[in-house]
N, C-alpha and C positions, 0 to 999 in steps of 0.2 A: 492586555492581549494574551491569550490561549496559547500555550508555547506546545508543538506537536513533536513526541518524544522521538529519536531518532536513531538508529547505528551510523557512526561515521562512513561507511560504506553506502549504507542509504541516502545519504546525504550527497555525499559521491556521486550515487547514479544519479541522482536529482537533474542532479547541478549539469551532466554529461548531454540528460534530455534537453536540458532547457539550451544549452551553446548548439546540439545536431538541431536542434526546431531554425533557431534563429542564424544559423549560419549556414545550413544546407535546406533546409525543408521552407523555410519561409521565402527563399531565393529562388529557389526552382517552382513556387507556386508561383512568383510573383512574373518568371518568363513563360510560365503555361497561362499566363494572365493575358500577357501582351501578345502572345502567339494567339489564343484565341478570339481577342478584338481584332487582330488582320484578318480575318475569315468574313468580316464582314459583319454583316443583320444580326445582332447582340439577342434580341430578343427570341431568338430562333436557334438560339447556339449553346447546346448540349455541355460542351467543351470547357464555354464562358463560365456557365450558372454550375459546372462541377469546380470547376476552381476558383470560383466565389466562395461557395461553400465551404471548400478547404481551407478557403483564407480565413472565415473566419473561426474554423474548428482550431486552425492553430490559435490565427488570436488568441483564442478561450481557454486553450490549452498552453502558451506560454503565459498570460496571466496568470494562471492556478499554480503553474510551478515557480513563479516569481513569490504569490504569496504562500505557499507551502515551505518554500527555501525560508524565507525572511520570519516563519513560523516555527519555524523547526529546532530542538533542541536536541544537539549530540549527546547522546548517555554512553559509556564503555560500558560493555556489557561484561567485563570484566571486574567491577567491582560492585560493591553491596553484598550485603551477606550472601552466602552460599546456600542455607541450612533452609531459606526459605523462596517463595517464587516471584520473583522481582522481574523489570525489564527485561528481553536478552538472555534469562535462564531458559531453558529446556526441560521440558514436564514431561517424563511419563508417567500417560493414565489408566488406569482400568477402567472399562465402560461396565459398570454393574449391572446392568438391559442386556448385553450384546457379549458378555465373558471377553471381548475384546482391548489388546495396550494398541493404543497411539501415544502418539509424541509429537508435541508442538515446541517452537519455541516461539514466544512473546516478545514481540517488535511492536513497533508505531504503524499506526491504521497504513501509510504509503508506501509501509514494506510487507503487510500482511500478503500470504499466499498459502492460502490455507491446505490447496493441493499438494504443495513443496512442504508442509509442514507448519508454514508458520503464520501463527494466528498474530491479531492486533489485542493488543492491552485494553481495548475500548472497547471488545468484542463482549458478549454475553460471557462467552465463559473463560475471556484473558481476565475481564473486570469478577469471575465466581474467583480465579487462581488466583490471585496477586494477593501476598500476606502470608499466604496459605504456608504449610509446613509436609512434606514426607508423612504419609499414612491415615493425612488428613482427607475424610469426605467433603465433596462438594455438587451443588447443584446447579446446574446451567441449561438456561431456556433454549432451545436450539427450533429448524422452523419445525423437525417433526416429533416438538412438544419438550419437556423438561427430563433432560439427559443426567444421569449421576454418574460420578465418576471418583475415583481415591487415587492419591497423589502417589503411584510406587515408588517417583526417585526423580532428582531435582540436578542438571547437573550445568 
């Protein structure tokens, strides 16, 4: 089994989604359920077939977080070298195209957020960094085409 890399905080939230799904969100679909079979004519009922639906978006959705948790591997992103771009570290880049630094930090694909900063390690160019070293170029497929970029500082 494929172990998916994790921050303890990530795992954290995980775990917080998966008890609000099944202790508030699957309970309250399950009396918008029975509320809307007392209405009567099922097959006519707006009410019913949206909180069907939900039921089983959750289903689908506490499944995935059941196998996502049971997948998942806590890394601290506090250890492993420093000097290079591992889990968990923080990159700034220069975009050699665009004269432009960003800064990511590299998490597991279920905490990527790449508008907050943080890319996944599984990503085009978490999987160009990882290895990588401070002043090192690198080339990453991005969708508007292949992006370069040099490592200013790793921290």
């Amino acid at each position: 089994m494929e172990k998916n890399p994790i921050t303890r905080e990530g795992l954290e939230k995980l775990k917080r989604e998966l008890v609000h799904l099944k202790k508030v969100e699957r309970p309250k679909n399950i009396r918008a359920i029975e509320e809307a079979r007392a209405h009567g004519d099922l097959s006519e009922n707006a009410e019913y077939h949206a909180a069907k639906e939900k039921q089983a978006f959750l289903g689908g959705r506490i499944n995935e977080l059941k196998s996502v948790i049971g997948k998942s591997e806590v890394i601290d992103v506090n250890e492993g070298p420093t000097d290079l771009v591992v889990f968990g570290r923080t990159v700034l880049l220069y975009n050699l195209q665009t004269d432009e630094e960003v800064s990511y930090q590299l998490l597991g694909p279920y905490e990527s957020a790449p508008e907050q900063g943080k890319i996944s390690v599984t990503s085009p160019l978490g999987q160009a960094l990882i290895g990588k070293s401070e002043g090192d170029e690198i080339k990453a497929r991005a969708p508007g085409g292949v992006q370069e970029y040099e490592i200013l500082e790793i921290s």
